[in-house]
N, C-alpha and C positions, 0 to 999 in steps of 0.2 A: 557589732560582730559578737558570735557565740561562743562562749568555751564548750568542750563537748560535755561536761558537766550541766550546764545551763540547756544546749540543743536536746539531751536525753531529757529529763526535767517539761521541757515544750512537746518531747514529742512524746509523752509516755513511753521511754523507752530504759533502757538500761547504757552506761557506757561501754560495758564488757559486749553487749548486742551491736555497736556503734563501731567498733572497732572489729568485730567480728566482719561487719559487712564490707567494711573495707578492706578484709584481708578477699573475700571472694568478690571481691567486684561489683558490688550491687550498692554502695554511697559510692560517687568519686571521693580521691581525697582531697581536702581543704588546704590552700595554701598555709603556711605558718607565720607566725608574727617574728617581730623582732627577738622574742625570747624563745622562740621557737615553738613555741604550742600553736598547736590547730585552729584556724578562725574560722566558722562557722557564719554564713548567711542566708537569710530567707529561703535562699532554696532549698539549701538540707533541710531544711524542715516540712518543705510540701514533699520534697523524696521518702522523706522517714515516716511522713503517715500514709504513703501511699504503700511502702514495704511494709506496715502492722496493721493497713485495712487488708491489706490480701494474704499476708501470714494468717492474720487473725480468721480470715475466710478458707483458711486451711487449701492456702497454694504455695506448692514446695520452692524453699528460697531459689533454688535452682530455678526454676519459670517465671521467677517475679519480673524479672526483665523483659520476658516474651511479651509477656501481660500489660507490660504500660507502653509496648508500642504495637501491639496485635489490634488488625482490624476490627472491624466488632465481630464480622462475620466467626472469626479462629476466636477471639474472644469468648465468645458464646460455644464452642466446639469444645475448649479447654475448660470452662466451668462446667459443662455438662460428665466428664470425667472424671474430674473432680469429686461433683453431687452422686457418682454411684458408687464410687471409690469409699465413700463416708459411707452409703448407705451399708456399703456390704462392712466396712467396721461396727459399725452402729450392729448389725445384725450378729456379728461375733459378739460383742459385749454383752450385748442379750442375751445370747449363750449360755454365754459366761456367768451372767449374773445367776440364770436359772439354775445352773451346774453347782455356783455358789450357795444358794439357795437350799438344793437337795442335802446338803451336809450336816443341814441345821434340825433333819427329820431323825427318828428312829433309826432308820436304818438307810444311811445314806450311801453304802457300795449297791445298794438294788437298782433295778428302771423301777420309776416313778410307776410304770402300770403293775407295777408286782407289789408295789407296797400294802394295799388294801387286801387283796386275796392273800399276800404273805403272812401278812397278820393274824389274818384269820385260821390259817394250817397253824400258826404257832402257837394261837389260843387255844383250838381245839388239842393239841398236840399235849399244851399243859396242862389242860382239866383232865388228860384222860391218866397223867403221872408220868409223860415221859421227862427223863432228866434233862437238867438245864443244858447239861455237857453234850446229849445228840440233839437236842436243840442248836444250840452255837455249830454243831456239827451240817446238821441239815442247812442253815442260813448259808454257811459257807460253800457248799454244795449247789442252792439257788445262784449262789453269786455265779458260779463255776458254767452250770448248765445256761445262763442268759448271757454269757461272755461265749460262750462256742457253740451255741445255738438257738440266737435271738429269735428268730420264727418257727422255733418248737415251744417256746417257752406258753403260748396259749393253750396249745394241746398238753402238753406237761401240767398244769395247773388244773384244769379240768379236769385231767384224770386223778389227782392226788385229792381235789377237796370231794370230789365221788368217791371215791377207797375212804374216805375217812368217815363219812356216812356210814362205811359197811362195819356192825359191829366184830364181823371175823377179821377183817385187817386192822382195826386197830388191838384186839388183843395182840395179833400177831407181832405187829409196831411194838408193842410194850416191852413182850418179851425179850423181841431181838433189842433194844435197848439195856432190857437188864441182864439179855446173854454177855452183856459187856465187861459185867465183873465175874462171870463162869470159868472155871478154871474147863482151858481145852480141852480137858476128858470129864467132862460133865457129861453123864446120861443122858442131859435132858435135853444136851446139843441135835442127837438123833432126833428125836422128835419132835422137835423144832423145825429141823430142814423138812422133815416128812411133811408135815404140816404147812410148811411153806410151798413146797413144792402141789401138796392136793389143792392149796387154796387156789393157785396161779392156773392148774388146769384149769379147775370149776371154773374158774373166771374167763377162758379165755380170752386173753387178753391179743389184739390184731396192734401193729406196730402203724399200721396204717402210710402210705406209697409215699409221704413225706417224712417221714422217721426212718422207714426202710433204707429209701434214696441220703442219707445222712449217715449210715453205717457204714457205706462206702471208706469213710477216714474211720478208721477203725480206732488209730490213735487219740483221737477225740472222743469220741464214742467211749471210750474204755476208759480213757481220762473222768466223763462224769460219773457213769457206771460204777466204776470201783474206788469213789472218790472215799464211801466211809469207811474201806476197809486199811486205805491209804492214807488215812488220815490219823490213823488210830496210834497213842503214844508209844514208848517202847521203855521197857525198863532198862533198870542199872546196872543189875548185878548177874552176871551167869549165870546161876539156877535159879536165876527169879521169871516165871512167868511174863511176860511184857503184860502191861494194862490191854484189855480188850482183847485178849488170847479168846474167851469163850465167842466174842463177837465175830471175830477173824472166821474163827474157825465155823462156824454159821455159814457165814457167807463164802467159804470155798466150797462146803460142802453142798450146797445150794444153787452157788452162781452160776446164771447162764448168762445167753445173752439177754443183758433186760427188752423187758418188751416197754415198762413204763418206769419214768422217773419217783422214787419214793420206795420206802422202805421193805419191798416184795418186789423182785424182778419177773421174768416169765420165762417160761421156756419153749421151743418150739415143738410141737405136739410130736411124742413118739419118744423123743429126745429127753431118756434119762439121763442122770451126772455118768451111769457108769457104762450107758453105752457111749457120752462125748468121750471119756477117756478110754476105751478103747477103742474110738476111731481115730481121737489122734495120737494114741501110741501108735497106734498103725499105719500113719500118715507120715510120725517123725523115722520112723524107719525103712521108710520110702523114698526122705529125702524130701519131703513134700510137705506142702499145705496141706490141710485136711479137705476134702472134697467142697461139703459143704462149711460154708465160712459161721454160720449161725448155730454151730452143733461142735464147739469146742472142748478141750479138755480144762475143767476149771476146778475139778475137785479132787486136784494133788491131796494127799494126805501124808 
């Protein structure tokens, strides 16, 4: 006869595992000796490798008992469950691993398809002198746009590393980067929107019937939109300018609704900043939306 010390020991098993089965019913328990310990024979031991061939086959202790008296036919029904039940874990962990994997790149909050083409917007971005701070800026901005609008982000990308070919938008790019330290009544803020504004004509830029169809959530929309002027820090002191007043102020006087993601938005043809604001001063006191939803007022002053 076995002590359960010796029965774990034969059966590769643990006592605390031994005792475990007995509390759910799956060892009977062993009569006791005279001193009262458990005695253990030959057949706890063909039960206990038949309960760690089929654990170890990853069959939950709850079914082990089906299992050693199930026909073959349910046999074979119950492993086959089993076998997809692993495969679809198996399939998460793989996931997972690749998910773990991504963290160990540059820039590991991207998709994996944006990281090559991102690269390259942020290479070109720093030979041409833009600061490191609308860099971190912009990055954070891609994260934003491929989180709330994963199948724009092809068209988004296309269109940015074409503008950045164009040497009129990347001067424009530079500038509004360094309108960031311009005090809000910089001169040179006017001429700047101006300029932004003739460049977005010339270019006309078409939003095209999938980008369109996605302005519907406006919320979203507006969220990537005006992520860098919402992003931009704010000072400490009462008459202290906040950092990026000259940038801010850019980009109200400017903003419409964008046609494309990156640092020049668009406007829609006809549609100056001061006739959006007077249509929707003339909307809000009507009580109303402004007719058209693409022809807003964005250049409070």
């Amino acid at each position: 006869m076995l002590s359960i010390s010796r029965l774990a020991e034969y059966a590769g098993t643990t006592v605390r595992a031994i005792r475990h089965y007995h509390q759910i019913g799956l060892l009977p328990e062993p009569p006791r000796d005279a001193s009262g310990y458990r005695s253990y024979g030959a057949q706890a031991v063909v039960d206990l490798a038949r309960i760690r061939i089929l654990a170890d086959a990853g069959v939950p202790l709850r079914k082990i008992n089906e299992f050693t008296h199930a026909s073959p036919a349910v046999l074979r029904a119950e492993v086959a469950e089993i076998d997809r039940n692993l495969r679809a874990q198996i399939r998460r962990l793989q996931a997972t691993r690749k998910a773990l994997a991504s963290l160990a790149t540059d820039e590991p909050f991207l998709p994996p398809e944006l990281l090559t083409v991102h690269a390259e917007i942020q290479r070109r971005a720093a030979e041409a002198g833009v600061s490191p701070r609308t860099l971190d800026m912009e990055r954070e901005g891609w994260i934003l746009a491929s989180t709330l609008y994963p199948e724009l982000m092809e068209q988004w990308v296309e269109t940015q590393m074409r503008l950045m070919s164009d040497p009129a938008y990347m001067e424009l790019y530079l500038l509004t980067d360094q309108a960031y330290d311009w005090a809000a009544d910089d001169p040179r803020i006017e001429d700047l929107a101006r300029r932004t504004v003739d460049f977005v004509k010339r270019s006309g830029f078409s939003p095209g019937e999938q980008e369109a169809a996605h302005r519907e959530d406006e919320i979203a929309y507006g969220l990537v939109t005006s992520y860098r002027v919402a992003g931009l820090g704010r000072g400490d002191g009462a008459d202290q300018e906040p950092p990026g007043s000259g940038m801010s102020r850019v980009s109200r006087v400017t903003r419409p609704v964008p046609r494309v993601r990156g640092g020049v938005g668009g406007f829609r043809r006809g549609c100056t900043p001061a006739a959006a604001a007077r249509r929707a001063r003339s909307a809000r006191r009507r009580r109303r939306r402004p007719a058209d939803p693409q022809c807003r007022a964005t250049c409070r002053r």
